[in-house]
C-alpha positions as CSV (number, residue, x, y, z in Angstrom):
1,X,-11.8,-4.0,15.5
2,X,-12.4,-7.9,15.7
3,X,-10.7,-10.4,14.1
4,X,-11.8,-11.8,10.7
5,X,-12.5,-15.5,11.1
6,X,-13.2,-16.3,7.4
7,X,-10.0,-16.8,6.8
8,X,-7.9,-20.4,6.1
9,X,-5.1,-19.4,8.4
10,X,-5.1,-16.3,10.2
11,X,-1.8,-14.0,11.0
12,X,-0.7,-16.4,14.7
13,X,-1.8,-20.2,13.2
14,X,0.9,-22.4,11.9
15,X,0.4,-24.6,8.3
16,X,1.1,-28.0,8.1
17,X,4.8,-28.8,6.6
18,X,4.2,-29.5,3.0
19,X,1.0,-26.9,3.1
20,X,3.9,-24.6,4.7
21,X,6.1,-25.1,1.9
22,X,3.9,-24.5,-0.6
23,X,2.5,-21.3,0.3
24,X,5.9,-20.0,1.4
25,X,7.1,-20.7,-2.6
26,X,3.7,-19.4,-3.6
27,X,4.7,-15.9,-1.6
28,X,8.0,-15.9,-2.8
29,X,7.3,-16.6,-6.4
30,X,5.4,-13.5,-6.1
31,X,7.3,-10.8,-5.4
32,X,10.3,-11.7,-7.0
33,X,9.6,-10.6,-10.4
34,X,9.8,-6.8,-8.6
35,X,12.5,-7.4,-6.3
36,X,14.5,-8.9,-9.2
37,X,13.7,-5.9,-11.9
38,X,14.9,-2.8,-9.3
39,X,18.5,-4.5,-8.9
40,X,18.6,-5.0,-12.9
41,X,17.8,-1.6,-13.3
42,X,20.1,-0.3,-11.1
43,X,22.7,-2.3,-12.1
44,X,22.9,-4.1,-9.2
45,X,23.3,-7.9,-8.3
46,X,19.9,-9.7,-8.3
47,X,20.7,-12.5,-5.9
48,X,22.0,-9.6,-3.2
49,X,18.7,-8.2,-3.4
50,X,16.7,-11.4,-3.1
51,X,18.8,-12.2,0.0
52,X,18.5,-8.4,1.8
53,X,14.5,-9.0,0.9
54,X,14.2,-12.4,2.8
55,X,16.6,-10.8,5.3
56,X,15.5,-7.7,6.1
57,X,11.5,-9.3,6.5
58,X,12.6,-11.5,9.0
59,X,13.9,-8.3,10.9
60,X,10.6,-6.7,10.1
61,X,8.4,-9.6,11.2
62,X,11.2,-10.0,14.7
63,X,10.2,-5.7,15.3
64,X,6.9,-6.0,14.7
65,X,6.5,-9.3,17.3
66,X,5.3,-11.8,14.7
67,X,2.1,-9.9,14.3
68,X,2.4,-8.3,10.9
69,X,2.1,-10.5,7.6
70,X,4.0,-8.1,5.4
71,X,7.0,-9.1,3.1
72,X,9.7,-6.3,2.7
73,X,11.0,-6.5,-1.7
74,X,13.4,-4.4,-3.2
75,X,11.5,-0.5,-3.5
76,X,11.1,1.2,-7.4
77,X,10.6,4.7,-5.6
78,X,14.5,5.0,-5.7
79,X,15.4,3.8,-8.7
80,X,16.4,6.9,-10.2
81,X,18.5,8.4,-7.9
82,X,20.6,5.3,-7.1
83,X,20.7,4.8,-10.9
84,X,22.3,8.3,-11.1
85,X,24.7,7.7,-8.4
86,X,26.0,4.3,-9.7
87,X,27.1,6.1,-12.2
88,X,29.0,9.0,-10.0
89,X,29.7,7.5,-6.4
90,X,29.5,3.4,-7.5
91,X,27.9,1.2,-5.0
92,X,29.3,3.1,-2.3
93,X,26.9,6.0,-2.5
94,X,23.8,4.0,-2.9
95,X,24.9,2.3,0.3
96,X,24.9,5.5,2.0
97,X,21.6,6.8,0.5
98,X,19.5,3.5,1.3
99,X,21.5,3.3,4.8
100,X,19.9,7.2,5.6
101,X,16.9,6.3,4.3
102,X,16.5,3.7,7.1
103,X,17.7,6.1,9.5
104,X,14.7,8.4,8.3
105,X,12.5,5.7,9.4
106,X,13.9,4.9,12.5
107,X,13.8,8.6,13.8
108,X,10.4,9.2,12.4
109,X,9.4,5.9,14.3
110,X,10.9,7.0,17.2
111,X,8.7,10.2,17.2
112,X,5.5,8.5,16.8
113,X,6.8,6.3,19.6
114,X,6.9,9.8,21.9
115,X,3.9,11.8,20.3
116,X,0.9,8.2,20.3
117,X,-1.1,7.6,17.0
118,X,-4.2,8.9,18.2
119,X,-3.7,11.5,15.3
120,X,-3.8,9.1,12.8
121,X,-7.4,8.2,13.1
122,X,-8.6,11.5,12.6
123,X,-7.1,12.4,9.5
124,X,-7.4,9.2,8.2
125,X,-11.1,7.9,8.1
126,X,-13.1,5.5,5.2
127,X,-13.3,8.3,3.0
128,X,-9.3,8.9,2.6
129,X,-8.8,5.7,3.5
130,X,-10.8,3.4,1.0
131,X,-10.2,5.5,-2.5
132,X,-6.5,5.6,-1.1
133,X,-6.3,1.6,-0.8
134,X,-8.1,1.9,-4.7
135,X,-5.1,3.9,-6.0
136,X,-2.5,1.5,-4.6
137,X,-3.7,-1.0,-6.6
138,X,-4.9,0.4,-9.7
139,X,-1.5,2.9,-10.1
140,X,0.2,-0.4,-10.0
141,X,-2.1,-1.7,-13.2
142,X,0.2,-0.3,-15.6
143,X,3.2,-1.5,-15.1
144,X,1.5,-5.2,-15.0
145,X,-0.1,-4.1,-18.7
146,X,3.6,-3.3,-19.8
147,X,4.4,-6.8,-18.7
148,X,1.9,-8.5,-19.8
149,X,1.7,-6.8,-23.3
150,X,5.9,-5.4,-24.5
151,X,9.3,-7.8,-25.0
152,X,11.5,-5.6,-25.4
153,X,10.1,-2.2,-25.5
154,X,7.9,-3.7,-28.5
155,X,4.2,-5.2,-28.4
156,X,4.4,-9.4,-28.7
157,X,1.6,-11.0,-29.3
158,X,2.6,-14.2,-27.6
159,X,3.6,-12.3,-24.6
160,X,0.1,-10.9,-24.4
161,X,-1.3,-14.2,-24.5
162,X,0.9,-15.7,-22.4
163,X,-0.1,-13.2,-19.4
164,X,-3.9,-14.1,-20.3
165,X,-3.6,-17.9,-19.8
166,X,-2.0,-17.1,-16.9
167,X,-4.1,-15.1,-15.6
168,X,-7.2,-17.6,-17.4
169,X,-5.3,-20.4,-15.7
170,X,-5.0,-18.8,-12.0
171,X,-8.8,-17.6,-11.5
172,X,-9.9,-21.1,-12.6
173,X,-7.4,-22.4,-9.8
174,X,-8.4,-20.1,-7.7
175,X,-12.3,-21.1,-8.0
176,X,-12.1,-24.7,-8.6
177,X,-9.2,-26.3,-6.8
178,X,-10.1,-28.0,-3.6
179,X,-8.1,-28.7,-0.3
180,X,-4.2,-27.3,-0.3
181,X,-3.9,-27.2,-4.3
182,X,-6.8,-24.6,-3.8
183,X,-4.6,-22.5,-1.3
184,X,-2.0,-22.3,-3.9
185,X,-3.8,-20.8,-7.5
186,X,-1.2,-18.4,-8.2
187,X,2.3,-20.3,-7.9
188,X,0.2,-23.2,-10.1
189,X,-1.0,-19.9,-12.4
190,X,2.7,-19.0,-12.9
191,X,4.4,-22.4,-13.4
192,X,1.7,-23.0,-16.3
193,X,2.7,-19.8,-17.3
194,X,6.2,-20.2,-17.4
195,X,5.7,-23.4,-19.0
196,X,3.6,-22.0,-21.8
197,X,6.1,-19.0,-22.0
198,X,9.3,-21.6,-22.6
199,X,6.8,-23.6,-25.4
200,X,6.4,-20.3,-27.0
201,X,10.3,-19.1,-26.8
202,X,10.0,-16.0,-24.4
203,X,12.2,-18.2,-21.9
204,X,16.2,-18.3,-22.8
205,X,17.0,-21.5,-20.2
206,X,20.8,-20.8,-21.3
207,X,21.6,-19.3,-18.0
208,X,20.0,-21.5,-16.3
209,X,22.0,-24.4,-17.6
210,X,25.2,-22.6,-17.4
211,X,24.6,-21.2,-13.7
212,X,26.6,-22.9,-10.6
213,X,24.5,-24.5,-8.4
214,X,26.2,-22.5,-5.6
215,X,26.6,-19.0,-6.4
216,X,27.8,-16.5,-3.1
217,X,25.4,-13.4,-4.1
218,X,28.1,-10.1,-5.0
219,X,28.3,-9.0,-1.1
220,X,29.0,-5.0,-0.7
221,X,30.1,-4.6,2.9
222,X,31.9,-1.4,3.8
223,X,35.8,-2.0,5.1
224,X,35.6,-5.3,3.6
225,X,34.8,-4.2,0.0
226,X,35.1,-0.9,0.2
227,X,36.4,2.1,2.7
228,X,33.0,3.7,3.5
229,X,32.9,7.9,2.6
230,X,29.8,9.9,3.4
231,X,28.4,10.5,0.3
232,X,26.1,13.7,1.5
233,X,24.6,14.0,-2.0
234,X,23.6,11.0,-2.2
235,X,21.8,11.6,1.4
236,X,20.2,14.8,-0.1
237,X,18.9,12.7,-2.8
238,X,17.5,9.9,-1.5
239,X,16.6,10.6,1.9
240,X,13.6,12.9,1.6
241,X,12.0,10.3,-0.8
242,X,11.7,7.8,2.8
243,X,8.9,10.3,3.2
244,X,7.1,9.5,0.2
245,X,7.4,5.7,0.7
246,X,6.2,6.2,4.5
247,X,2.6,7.4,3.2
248,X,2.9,4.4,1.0
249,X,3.5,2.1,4.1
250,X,0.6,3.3,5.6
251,X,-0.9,2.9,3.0
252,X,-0.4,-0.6,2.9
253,X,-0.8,-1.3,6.6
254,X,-4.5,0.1,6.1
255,X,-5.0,-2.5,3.6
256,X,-3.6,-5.5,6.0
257,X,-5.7,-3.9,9.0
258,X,-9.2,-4.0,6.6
259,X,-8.0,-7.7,5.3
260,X,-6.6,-9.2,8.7
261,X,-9.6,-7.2,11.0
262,X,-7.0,-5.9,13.1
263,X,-5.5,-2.1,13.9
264,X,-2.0,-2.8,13.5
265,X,-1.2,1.2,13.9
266,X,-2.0,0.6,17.7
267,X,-0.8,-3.0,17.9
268,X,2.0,-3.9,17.2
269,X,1.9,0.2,17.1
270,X,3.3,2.2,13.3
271,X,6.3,2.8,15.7
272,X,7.5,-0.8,14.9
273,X,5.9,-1.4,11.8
274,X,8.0,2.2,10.5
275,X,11.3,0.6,12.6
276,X,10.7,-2.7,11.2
277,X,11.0,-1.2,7.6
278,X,14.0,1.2,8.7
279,X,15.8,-2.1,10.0
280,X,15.2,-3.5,6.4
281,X,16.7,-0.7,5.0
282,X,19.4,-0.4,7.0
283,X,20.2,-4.3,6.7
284,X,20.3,-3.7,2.9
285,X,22.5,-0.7,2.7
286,X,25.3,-2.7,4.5
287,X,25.3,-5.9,2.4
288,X,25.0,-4.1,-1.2
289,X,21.4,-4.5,-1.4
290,X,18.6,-2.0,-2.6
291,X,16.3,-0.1,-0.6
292,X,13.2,-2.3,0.9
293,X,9.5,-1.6,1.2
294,X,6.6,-3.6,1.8
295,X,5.0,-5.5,-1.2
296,X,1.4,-4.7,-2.8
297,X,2.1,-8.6,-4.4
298,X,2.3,-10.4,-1.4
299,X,-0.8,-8.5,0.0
300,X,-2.6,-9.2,-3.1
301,X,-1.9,-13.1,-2.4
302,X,-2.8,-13.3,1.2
303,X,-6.4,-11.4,-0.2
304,X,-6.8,-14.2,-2.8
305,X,-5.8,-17.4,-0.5
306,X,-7.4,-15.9,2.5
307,X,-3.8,-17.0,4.4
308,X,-2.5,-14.3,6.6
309,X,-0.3,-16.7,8.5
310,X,3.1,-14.4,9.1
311,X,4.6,-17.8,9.3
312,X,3.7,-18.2,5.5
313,X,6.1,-15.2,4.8
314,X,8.9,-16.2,7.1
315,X,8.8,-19.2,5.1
316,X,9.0,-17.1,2.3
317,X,11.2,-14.6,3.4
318,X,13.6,-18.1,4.2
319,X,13.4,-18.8,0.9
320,X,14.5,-16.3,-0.3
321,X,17.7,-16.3,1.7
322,X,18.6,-19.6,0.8
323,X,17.4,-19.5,-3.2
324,X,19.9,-16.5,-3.5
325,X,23.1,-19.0,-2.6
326,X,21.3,-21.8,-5.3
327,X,23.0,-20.2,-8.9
328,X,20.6,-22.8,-11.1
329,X,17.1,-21.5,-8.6
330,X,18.3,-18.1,-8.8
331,X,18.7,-18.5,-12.7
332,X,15.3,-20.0,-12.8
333,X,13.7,-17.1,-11.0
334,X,15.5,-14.6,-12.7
335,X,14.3,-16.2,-16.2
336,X,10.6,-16.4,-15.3
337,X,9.5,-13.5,-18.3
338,X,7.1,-10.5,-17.8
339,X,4.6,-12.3,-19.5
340,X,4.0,-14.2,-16.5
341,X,4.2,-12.0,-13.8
342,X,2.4,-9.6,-15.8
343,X,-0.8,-11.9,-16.1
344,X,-0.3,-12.4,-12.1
345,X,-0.2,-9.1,-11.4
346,X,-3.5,-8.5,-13.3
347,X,-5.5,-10.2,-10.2
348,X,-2.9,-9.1,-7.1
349,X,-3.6,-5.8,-8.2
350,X,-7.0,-5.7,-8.4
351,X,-7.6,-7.3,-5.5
352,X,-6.0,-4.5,-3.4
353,X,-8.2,-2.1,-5.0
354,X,-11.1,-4.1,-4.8
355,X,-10.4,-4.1,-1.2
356,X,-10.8,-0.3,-1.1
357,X,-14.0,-0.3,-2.8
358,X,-15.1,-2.7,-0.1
359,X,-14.5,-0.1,2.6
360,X,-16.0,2.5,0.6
361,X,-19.1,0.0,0.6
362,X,-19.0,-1.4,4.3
363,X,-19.4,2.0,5.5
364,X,-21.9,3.2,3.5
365,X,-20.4,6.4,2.1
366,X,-22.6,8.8,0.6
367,X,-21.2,9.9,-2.7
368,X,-24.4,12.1,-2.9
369,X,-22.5,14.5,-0.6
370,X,-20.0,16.8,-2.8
371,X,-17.8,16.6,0.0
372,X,-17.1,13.0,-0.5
373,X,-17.2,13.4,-4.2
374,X,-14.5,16.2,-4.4
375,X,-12.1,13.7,-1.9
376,X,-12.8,10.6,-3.8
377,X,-12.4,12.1,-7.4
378,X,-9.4,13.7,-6.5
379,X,-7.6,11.0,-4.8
380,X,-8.7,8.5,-7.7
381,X,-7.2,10.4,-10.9
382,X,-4.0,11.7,-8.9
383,X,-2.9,8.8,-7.8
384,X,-4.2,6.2,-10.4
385,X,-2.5,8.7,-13.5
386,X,0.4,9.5,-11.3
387,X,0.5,13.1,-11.1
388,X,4.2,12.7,-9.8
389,X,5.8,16.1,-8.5
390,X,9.1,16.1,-9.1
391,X,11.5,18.8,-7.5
392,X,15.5,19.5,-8.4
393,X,17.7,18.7,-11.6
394,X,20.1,16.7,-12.9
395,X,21.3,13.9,-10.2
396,X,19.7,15.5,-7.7
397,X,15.9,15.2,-8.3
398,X,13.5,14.2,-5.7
399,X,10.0,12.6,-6.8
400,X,6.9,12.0,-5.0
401,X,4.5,9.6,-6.6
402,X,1.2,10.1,-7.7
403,X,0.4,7.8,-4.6
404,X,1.9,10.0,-2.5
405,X,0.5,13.0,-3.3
406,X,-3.0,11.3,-3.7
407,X,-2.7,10.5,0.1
408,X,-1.8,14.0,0.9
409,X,-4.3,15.7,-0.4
410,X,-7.2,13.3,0.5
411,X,-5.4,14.1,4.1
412,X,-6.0,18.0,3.4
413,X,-9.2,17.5,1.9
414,X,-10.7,15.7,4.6
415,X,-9.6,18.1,7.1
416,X,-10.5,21.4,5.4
417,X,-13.6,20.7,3.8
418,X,-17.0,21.0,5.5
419,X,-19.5,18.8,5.9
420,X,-21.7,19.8,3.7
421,X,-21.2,22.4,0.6
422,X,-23.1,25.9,0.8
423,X,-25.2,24.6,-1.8
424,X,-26.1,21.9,-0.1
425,X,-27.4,24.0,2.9
């Protein structure tokens, strides 16, 4: 596959400083609204999960050899479980859960290290691939409608129109604005946003004003803040659902090939891209941080601005690091409302699925043929409804996401069906 060249920087080019700067805060700005909700959730600290994002994607970007644009945020697909064992275990079980879950990846890294990838092109061609890069975007649109449309559980008015400026304000940025502002439409989309959102009182500055400036994020470390016990339940629990968020990781590594032009499942190779995420994880579990995975957001944004440089996100991923010691930048982030990340969201989203259509329509795939109308159909309501299957009880429930199951049965699809259908003969 050859390199796109349309691009304003591609994955190896450096930015200028102040052009650096920029789109690092752009990158940063957003993904945090997700990396900051998981930890609230939970019940965990938000600044320890803002710093185990920007630390564990400088480990990913280090494993992967500075070759893979992808920024690592705090993962929703264990929410419940470490919301069930905060309540039993404390942090101490989540720590072991997100710690096994990394080792999960490393030991499924290290067999795709032994066994080659030449697997993976054959059960994985345009027709799995592009409806599959469709559903990661559009199963992603409701939550951003929630945002962009509920304070509190309740519809707000303001709140809808807040995300709709937003959004408004971001396209017109995005088509209008020349030279480096131009690069930068969707961190100018949410500081209008935000600023809108404090005129119209969804923004409670309180906390800002009564943060430190310095703030040490609420470290977790085992024998220094607690005496580590293997929580097997919480292994039980959490562990299998790596699987699930694997599929999701190649999912998102087929979008980054078709945007970048490159096959980053031979080079780098998935064996690092699938250790660089278990090294995130693993980072995470030992500093009282959530589990990590990579970030539909920050895929959206490289999309929009055309700027794969993976120095952009170790700018961001810097950031982050160093916003999570600042109390008052930490408040800021943390008070940025739904409203504007919802309205975002909106356009990060659909670009990722639009970027599956454009597969679909680069290779010319003939929807005349029932076969590829059964895969695509299939793929598309499964995954974009969330047709979650959901196996145990009480705290020990595993889920796979609609996503995940989506990609598992276009996989079996594709592999079972025939070419054509007997009627068709």
């Amino acid at each position: 596959m050859e390199v796109k060249r349309d691009v304003v920087l591609d994955v190896d080019e450096k930015p200028g400083f102040w052009q650096w700067v920029g789109l690092s805060l752009q990158h940063m700005f957003s993904m945090f609204g997700s990396t900051v909700l998981v930890p609230l959730l939970v019940g965990l600290n938000p600044g320890i999960a803002l710093f185990s994002s920007g630390v564990g994607t400088l480990l990913h970007i280090l494993i992967t050899k500075r070759q893979i644009p992808a920024y690592m945020g705090s993962s929703f697909a264990f929410i419940i479980p470490m919301v069930a064992l905060m309540k039993t275990t404390g942090y101490p079980g989540v720590a072991t859960g997100v710690i096994s879950v990394g080792i999960v990846y490393l030991i499924v890294a290290a067999m795709v290290g032994l066994i080659g990838t030449d697997w993976i092109e054959k059960i994985l061609p345009p027709i799995v691939v592009g409806p599959i890069i469709m559903v990661i975007g559009l199963s992603l649109s409701g939550s951003a409608a929630e945002s962009a449309t509920l304070l509190d559980g309740k519809y707000d008015i303001r709140v809808f129109l807040v995300a709709m400026v937003t959004l408004g304000v971001t396209i017109f940025f995005n088509m209008y604005l020349r030279g480096f502002l131009g690069l930068i439409p969707i961190l100018l989309g949410i500081i209008v946003g935000y600023v809108l959102a404090i005129m119209v009182g969804l923004v409670d500055l309180k906390p800002v004003s009564d943060a430190a400036w310095f703030a040490l994020p609420e470290f977790d470390i085992p024998f220094v803040d607690y005496k580590p016990v293997m929580h097997w339940g919480a292994v039980l629990v959490m562990a299998p659902i790596a699987l699930v968020t694997i599929t999701e990781h190649l999912g998102h590594l087929m979008v980054l090939d078709d945007l970048t032009g490159r096959d980053y499942i031979k080079n780098p190779g998935l064996h690092r891209t699938l250790a660089g995420d278990g090294a995130a994880s693993l980072f995470a579990g030992l500093v009282g941080g959530p589990s990590v995975t990579s970030y539909g957001e920050n895929i959206g944004v490289m999309a929009i601005t055309k700027v794969h440089s993976v120095y952009v996100l170790i700018g961001a991923a810097t950031f982050a690091v160093l916003f999570s010691f600042v109390g008052k930048l930490s408040a800021v982030i943390q008070s940025i409302p739904g409203a504007v990340t919802g309205g975002v969201s909106f356009l990060l989203f659909g670009v990722i699925a639009a970027s599956g259509l454009r597969i679909i329509v680069e290779n010319q795939l003939d929807f005349n043929s029932k076969r590829n109308l059964m895969i695509t159909s299939s793929v598309l309501v499964i995954g974009i409804g969330n047709a979650y299957l959901q196996i145990g009880h009480g705290n020990n429930i595993v889920q796979f996401s609609g996503v995940a199951i989506a990609t598992v049965l276009g996989i079996v699809l594709n592999l079972i069906l025939p070419e054509k259908a007997a009627s068709e003969k």
